[in-house]
C-alpha positions as CSV (number, residue, x, y, z in Angstrom):
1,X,0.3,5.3,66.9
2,X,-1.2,7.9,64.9
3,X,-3.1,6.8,61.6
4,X,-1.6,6.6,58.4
5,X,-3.9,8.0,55.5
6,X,-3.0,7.3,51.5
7,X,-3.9,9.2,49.3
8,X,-4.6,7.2,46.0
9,X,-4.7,9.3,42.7
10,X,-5.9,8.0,39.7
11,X,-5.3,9.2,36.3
12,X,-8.0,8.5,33.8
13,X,-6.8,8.3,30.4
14,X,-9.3,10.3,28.0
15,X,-9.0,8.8,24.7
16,X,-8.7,10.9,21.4
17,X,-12.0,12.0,19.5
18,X,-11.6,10.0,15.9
19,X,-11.5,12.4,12.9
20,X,-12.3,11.9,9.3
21,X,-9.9,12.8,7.1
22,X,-10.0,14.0,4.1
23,X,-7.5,13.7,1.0
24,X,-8.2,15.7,-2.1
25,X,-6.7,14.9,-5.4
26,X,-3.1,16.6,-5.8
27,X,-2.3,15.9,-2.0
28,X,-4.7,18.1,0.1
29,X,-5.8,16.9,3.2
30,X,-8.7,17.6,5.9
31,X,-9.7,16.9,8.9
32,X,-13.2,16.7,10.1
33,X,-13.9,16.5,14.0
34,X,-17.7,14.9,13.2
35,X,-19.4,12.4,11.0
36,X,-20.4,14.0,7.5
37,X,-22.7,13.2,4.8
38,X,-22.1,12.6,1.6
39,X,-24.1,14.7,0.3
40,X,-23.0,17.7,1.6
41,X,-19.6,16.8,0.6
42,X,-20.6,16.0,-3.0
43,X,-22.4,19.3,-2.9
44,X,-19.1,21.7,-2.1
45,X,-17.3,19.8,-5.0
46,X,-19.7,18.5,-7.4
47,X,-17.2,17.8,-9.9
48,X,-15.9,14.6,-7.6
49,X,-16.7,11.6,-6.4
50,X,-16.1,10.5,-2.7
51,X,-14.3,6.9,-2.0
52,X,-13.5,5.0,1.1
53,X,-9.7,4.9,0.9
54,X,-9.8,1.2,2.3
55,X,-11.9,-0.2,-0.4
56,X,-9.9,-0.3,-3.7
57,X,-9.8,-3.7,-5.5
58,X,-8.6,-4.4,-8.8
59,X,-11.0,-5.6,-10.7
60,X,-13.9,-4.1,-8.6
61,X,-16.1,-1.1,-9.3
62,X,-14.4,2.1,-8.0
63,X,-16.0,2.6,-4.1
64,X,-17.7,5.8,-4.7
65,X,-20.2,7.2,-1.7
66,X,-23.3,7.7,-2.4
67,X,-25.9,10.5,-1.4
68,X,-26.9,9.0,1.5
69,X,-24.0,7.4,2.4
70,X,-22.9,8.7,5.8
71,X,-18.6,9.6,6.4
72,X,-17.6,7.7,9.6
73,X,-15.3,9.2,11.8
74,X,-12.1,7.4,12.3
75,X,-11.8,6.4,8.3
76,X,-10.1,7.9,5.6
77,X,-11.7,9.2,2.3
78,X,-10.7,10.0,-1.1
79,X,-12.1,13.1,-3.0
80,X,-11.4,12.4,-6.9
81,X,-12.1,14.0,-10.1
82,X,-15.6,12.7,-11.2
83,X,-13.8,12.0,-14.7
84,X,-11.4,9.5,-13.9
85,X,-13.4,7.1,-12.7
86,X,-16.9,6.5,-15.4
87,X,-19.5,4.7,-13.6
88,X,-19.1,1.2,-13.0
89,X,-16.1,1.1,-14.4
90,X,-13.9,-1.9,-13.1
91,X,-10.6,0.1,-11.3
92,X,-7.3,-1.4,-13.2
93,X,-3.3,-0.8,-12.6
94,X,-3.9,1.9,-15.6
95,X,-6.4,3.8,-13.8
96,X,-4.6,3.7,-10.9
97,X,-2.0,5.4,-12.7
98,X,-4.1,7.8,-14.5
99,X,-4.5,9.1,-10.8
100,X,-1.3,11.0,-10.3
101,X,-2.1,14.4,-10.3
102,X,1.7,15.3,-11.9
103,X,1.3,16.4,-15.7
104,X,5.0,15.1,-16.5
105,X,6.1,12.4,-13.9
106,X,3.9,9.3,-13.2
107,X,3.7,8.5,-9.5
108,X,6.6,7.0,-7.4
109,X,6.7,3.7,-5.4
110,X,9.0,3.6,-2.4
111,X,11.8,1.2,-2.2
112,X,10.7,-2.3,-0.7
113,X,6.8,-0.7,-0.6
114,X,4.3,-2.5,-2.7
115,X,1.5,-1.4,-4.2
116,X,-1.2,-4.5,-4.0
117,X,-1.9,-7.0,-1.1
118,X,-4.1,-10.2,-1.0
119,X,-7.6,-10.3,1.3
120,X,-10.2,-12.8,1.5
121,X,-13.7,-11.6,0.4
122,X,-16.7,-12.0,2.3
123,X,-17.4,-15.0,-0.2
124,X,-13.9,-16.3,0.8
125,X,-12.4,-15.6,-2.6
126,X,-9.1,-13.7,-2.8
127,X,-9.4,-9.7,-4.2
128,X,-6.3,-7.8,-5.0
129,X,-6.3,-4.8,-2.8
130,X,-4.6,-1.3,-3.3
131,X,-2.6,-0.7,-0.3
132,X,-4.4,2.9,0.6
133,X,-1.4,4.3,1.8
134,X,-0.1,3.8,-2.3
135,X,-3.0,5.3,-3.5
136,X,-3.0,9.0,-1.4
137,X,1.3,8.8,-2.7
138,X,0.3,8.6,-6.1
139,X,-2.7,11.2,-5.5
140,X,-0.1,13.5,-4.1
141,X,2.3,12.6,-7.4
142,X,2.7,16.6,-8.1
143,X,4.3,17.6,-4.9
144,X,6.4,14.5,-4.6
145,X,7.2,14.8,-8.2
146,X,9.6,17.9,-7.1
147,X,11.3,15.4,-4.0
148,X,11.3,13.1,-6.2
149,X,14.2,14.8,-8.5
150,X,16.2,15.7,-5.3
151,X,16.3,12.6,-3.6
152,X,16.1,9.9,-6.8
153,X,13.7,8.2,-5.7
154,X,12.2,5.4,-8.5
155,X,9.1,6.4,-10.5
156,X,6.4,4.0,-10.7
157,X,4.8,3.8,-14.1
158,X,1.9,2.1,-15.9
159,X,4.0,-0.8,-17.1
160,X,5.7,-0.8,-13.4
161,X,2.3,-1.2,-11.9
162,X,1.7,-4.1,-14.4
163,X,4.4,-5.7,-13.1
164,X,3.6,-5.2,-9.1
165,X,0.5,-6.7,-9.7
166,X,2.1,-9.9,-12.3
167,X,4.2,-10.7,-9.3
168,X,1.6,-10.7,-6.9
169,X,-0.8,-12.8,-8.9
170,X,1.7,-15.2,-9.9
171,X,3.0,-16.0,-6.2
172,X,-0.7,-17.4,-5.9
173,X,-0.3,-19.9,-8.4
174,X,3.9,-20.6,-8.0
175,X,4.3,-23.6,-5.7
176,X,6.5,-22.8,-2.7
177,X,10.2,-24.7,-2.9
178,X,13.2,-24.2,-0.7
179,X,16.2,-22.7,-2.0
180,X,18.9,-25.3,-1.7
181,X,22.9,-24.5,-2.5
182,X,24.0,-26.6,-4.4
183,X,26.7,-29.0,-2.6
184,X,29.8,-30.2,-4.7
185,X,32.5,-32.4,-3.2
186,X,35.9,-32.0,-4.2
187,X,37.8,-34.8,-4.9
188,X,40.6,-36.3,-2.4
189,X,44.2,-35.8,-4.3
190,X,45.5,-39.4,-4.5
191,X,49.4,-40.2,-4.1
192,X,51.2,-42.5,-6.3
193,X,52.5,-45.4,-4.4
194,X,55.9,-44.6,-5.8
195,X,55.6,-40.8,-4.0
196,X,54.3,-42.5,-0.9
197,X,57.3,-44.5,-0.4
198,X,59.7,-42.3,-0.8
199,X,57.7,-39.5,1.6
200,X,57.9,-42.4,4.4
201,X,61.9,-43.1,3.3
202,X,62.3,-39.6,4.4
């Protein structure tokens, strides 16, 4: 018998490099292949501030960079006019607002998409967290603002944003109950005992 020789090939699975990305305030986006610092961010727009997308709380300081802050690779990051956000000033559902970069449309919410999710804090408190995904739509306001009048979709507004975030605060403190039918029994007809004898004459 002559010898039998397999040939095993294995394919290694080279993962992607993790970029940084970049959204700019009106809905630009780039993409760095490297980590970055801050500081030579802040230097090419000096005007803005840099934020980690993931870290907005209501109720919290803005999450501004600063200089010696290092961009990670793999994260998202915010690049905001300077102006909207005054130093340690507490972020709210109105400045959230006041991000929309459209001039005559506030910033849209998606049906069934909320804007605000509960996390515990590393002091195991609860924080109200802007979904980041919300935040780069309403950044991005002005260019959706012209989608928005083709496909209808519904504008979120100040008051709107008031309301997200009433909900959400108010299912913390709303005890849970189950939604029962309510059951009504309808009544037997009864037959006069002159009807039932004449029903069992016939």
């Amino acid at each position: 018998m002559g010898n039998i020789v397999t040939l095993c090939i294995s394919f290694q699975h080279t993962p992607q490099p993790k970029i940084i990305r970049l959204v700019f305030w009106g809905g630009a986006t780039q993409l760095l292949r490297e980590s970055c610092p801050a500081a030579e961010l802040l230097a090419r727009h000096p005007d803005s501030i840099v934020c980690h997308a993931d870290s907005f709380y209501v109720g919290r300081p803005v999450p501004a960079l600063a200089i010696e802050d290092v961009l990670v690779a793999g994260n998202t990051y915010l690049v905001l006019p300077i102006d909207l956000f005054p130093p340690c000033r507490n972020l709210t559902t109105a400045s959230l607002a006041s991000l929309s970069s459209a001039k005559d449309k506030p910033p849209f919410s998606g049906p069934g998409e909320l804007p605000f999710e509960y996390v515990k804090g590393s002091d195991g408190k609860l924080l109200i967290k802007v979904v980041p995904e919300f935040i780069i739509r309403v950044m991005s306001a002005a260019a959706a603002a012209a989608e928005d009048d083709k496909s209808g979709s519904t504008l979120c507004t100040t008051p709107e944003l008031r309301k997200h975030y009433a909900q959400l605060v108010g299912t913390r403190d709303r005890p849970w109950s189950p939604k029962l039918d309510t059951i009504s029994e309808k009544k037997k007809a009864r037959r006069s005992p002159v009807a039932a004898r004449l029903f069992d004459w016939r």
